[in-house]
Phi, psi and omega in degrees: 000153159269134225275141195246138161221131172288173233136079196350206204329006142260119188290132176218110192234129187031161016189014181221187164160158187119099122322107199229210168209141157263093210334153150226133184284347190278339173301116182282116189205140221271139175328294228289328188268346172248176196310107199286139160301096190309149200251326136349300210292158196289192186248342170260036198281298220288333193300291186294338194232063199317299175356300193262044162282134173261126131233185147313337158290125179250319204249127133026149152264093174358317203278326195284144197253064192283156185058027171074013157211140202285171040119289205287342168280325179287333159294307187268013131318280182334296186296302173324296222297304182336280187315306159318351165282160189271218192261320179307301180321328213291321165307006201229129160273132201202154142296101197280171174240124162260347162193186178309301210272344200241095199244145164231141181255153200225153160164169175329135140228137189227165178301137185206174154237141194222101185255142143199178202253114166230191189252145178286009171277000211253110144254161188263113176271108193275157134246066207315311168175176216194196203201062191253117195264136184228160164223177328302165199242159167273135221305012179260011180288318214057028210274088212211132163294150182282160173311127196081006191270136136298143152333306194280346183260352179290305164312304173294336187264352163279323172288313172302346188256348135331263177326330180284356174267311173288144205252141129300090226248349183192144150215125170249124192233093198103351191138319175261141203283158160268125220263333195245067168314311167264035159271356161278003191285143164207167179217127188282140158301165195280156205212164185231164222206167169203108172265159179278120191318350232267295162357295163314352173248351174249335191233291180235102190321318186268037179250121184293331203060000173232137178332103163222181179231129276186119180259171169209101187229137211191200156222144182194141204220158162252109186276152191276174178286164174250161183311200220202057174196229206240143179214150174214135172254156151249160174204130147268136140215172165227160155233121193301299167330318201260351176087006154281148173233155140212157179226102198271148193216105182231117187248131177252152161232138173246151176223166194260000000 
């Protein structure tokens, strides 16, 4: 078995980490956090550009592809992104880039306060926390699909039984709360990586420096852009089993 430690806005246990949210449209959010409709703008602005849809909505729709990808290519960007750190970087809350347009912010998870300055051309792909199960691992692990398992279901179904000890007990973003966090949960088909080899002495024993493969389930959401001032997110959880909490406190300034 693999051996588990935890490590922030990712659940990160021996060989993983990662968490996100998979929108809900029904989730309600005050006018005042997204993004005023540039009055400039085409009338087919939102058409080339889904972003600069105006609603009651700050987050994504589980169905929607911003920037031409879903929910679950962007968790395993995110995942991808995790892994290329070396061992200092990986301990450290930082703002990952996933793409010109697209930042996740990343660390242990634990309790923090977390600030950074981004621009309203930036969107945030949140994760509260995530799981990323990778293979093969080394044979004193016992780390094996049972006979007749595929890989990709020996893998999702070890990450689902992780992730099932941790709770999402509250997420707020301005105030306003998400009433169906796990409707933000998702678990990716199995997909393949190459991490930095460096990782195996610090974070995760089974990472190769070479193409192996890999699930990621978690929770993960996409935000829509936001107005041009200070926004705060919050996210409570726990795990019950281990007598842990955490309460993440992450202020974003948006700047023009």
């Amino acid at each position: 078995m693999k051996t588990f430690f935890f490590s922030k806005i990712g659940l990160v246990f021996g060989l993983v980490l990662i968490l996100m949210f998979t929108s809900c449209q029904s989730d309600e959010f005050s006018e005042t956090s997204v993004l005023e409709e540039d009055p400039e703008m085409a009338e087919d602005a939102e058409e080339s550009d889904p972003t600069l849809r105006v609603n009651n909505s700050l987050i994504f729709p589980t169905t929607a592809r911003p920037f031409g990808k879903s929910n679950e290519d962007w968790a395993i960007e995110f995942g991808k992104a995790v892994v290329s750190l070396d061992c200092e970087a990986i301990f450290k809350s930082q703002m990952l880039k996933l793409s010109d347009k697209v930042i996740a912010p990343f660390g242990s998870l634990e309790s923090s306060n977390d600030e950074y300055t981004i621009t309203r051309d930036q969107n945030i792909f949140l994760s509260p926390a995530f799981f990323f199960n990778d293979y093969p691992c080394p044979a004193e692990f016992d780390w094996e699909p049972a006979e007749g398992q595929s890989l990709e279901d020996f893998l999702k179904e070890s990450a689902k039984e992780i992730m099932g000890g941790l709770e999402i007990k509250e997420i707020t973003i301005d105030g306003n709360k998400i009433e169906d966090t796990d409707g933000y949960r998702l678990s990716t088909d199995l997909f393949h990586f190459t991490g930095n080899p460096e990782l195996k002495e610090c974070f995760d024993p089974c990472i190769t420096g070479e193409s192996q493969p890999a699930v990621i389930d978690g929770y993960f959401m996409m935000l829509k852009k936001l107005k041009v001032g200070k926004h705060t997110i919050v996210v409570k959880g726990e795990i019950p089993s281990e007598g842990f909490s955490f309460d993440w406190n992450l202020v974003l300034n948006v700047t023009k």
